[in-house]
C-alpha positions as CSV (number, residue, x, y, z in Angstrom):
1,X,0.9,-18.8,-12.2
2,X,-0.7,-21.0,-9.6
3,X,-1.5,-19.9,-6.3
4,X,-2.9,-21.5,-3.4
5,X,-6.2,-19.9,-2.0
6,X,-8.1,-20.9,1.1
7,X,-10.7,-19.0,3.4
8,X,-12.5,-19.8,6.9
9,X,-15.3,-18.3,8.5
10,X,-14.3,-17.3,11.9
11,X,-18.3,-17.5,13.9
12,X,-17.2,-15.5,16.7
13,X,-16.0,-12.5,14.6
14,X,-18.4,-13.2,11.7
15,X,-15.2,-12.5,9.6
16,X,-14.1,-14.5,6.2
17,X,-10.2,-15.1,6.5
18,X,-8.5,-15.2,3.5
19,X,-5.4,-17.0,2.5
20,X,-3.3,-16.7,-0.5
21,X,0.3,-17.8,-1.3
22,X,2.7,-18.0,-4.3
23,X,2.8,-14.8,-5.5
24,X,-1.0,-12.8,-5.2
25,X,-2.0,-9.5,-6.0
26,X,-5.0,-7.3,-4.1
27,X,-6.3,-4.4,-5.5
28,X,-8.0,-2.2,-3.1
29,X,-10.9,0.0,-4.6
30,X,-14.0,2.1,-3.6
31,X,-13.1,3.2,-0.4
32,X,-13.9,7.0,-0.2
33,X,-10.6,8.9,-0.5
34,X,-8.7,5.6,-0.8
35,X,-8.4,5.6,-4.4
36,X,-6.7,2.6,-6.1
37,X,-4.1,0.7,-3.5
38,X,-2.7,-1.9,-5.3
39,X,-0.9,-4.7,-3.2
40,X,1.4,-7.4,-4.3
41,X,3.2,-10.4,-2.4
42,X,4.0,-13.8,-2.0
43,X,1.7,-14.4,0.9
44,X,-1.1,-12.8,1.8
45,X,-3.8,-13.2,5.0
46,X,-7.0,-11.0,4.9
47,X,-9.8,-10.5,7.3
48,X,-12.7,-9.2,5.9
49,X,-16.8,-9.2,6.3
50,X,-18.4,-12.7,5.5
51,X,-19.3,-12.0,2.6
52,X,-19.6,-15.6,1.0
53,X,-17.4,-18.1,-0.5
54,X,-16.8,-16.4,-3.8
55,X,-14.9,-13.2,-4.7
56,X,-10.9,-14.3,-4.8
57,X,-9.2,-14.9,-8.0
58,X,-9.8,-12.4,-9.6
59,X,-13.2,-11.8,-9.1
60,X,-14.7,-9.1,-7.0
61,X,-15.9,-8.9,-2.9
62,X,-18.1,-6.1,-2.0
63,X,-17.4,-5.3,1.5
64,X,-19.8,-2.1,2.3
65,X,-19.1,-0.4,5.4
66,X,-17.2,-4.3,6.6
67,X,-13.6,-4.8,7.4
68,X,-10.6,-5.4,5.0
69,X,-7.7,-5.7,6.8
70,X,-4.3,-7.3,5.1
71,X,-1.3,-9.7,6.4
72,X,1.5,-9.8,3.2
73,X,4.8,-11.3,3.6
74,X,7.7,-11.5,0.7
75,X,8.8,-9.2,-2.1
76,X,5.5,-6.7,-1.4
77,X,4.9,-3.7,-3.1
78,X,2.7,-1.8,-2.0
79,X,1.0,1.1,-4.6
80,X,-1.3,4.5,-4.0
81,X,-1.1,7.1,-6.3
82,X,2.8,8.1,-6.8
83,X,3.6,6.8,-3.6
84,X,5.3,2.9,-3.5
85,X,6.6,0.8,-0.5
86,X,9.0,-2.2,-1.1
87,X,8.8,-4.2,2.1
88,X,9.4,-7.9,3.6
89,X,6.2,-7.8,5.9
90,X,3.6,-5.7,5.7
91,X,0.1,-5.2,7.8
92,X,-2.3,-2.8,6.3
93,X,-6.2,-1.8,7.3
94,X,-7.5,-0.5,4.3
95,X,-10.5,0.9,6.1
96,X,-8.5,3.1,8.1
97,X,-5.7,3.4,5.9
98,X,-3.3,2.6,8.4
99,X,-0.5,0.0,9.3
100,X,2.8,-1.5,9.5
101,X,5.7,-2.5,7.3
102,X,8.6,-4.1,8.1
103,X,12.2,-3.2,6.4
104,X,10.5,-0.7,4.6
105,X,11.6,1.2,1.7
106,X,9.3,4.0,0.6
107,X,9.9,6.2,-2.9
108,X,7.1,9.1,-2.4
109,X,6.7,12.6,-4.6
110,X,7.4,16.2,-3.2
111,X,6.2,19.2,-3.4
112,X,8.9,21.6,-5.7
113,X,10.3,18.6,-6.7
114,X,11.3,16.6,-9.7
115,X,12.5,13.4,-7.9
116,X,11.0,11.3,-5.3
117,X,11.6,10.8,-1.9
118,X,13.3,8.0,-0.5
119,X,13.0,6.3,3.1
120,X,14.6,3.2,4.1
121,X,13.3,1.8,7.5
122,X,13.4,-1.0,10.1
123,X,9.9,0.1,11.0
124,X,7.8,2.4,8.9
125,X,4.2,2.9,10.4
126,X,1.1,4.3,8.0
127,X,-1.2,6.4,10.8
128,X,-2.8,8.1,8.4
129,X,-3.0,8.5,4.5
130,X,-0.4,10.9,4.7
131,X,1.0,10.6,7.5
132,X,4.1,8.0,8.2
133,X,6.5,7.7,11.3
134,X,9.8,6.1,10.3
135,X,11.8,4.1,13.0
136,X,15.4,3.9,12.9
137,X,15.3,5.7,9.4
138,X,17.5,7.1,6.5
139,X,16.4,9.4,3.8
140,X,17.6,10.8,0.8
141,X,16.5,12.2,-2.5
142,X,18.9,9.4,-5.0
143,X,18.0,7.1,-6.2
144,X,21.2,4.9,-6.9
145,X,21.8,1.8,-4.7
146,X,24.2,3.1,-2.3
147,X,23.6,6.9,-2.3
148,X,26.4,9.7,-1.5
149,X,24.3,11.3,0.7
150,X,21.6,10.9,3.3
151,X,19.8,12.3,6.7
152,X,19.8,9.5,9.3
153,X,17.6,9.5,12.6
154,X,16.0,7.5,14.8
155,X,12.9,8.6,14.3
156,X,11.7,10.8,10.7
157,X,7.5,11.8,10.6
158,X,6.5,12.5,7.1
159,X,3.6,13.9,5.6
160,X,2.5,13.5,2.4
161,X,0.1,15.3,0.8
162,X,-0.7,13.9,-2.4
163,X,-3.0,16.4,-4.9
164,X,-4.5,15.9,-7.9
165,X,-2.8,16.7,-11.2
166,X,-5.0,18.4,-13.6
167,X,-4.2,18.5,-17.6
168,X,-3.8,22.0,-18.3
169,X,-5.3,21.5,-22.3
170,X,-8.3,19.5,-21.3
171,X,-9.0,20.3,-17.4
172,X,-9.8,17.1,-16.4
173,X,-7.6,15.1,-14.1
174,X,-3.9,13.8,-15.6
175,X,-3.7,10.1,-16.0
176,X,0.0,7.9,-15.9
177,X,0.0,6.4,-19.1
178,X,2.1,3.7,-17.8
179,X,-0.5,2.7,-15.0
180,X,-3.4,4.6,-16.0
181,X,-4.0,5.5,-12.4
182,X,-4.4,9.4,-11.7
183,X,-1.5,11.5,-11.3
């Protein structure tokens, strides 16, 4: 589709700002631990090092040890590992894997479980890779639209602790054939 793209050089921050809208998708990769984050909106704002006028549509932007820190807004989705967030705003780092979503809904695995995890919040705040506070929150383990049951609270502090799956026949690590990310 088309997209518009622009970026800036702020000079007192030595920062490139980027600026995407109509529909854009950042994939996040190469961070250690990170693993792949795959981000989608309609808008998106990023800050990260100046590294040049190339490296947007589609093409790559090597950051090093520089910042890369996201603004979305409309219809994200937000993807690492299992985990997904559906969200209207969204502010991520992706150095420190932190940030803030807005009208969050999160679907996340669980240990000795078959189903995912499912909190809706106003407020849903990423301190950590596995760590999430929910603010005025409601959980539940359905998945239909309007579930029978669910734990409501003010505040809910998740932790999620995501491990590697490994095939059992082979003994490497399992892949999601619908993704191809790791399991």
């Amino acid at each position: 589709g088309r997209y518009n793209l622009s970026s800036e050089v702020d000079q007192a921050t030595n920062e490139r700002i980027w600026t995407a809208t109509s529909g854009v998708q950042v994939v996040v990769d190469g961070f250690d631990q990170l693993g792949t984050v795959s981000l989608e909106s309609d808008r998106v704002v990023a800050w990260t090092a100046n590294v040049g006028g190339t490296g947007i549509g589609g093409q790559e932007i090597s950051l090093e040890d520089g910042p890369l820190e996201l603004y979305l807004e409309g219809n994200i989705i937000f993807r690492q590992g299992d985990r997904v967030i559906y969200a209207d705003r969204l502010y991520y780092n992706a150095r420190t894997e932190s940030g803030v979503v807005l009208r969050a809904e999160m679907l996340t695995p669980v240990p000795s479980y078959q189903g995912l995890l499912r909190v809706k919040a106003d407020v849903l705040q990423q301190v950590n890779r596995q760590q999430f506070q929910a603010n005025n929150a409601a959980m539940t383990s359905s998945r239909i639209g309007v579930p029978r049951y669910w734990f409501q609270s003010e505040s809910i502090n998740v932790i999620d602790q995501q491990r590697q799956v490994i095939d059992p026949v082979t003994g490497l690590p399992a892949v999601n054939p619908a993704n191809g990310q790791p399991q």
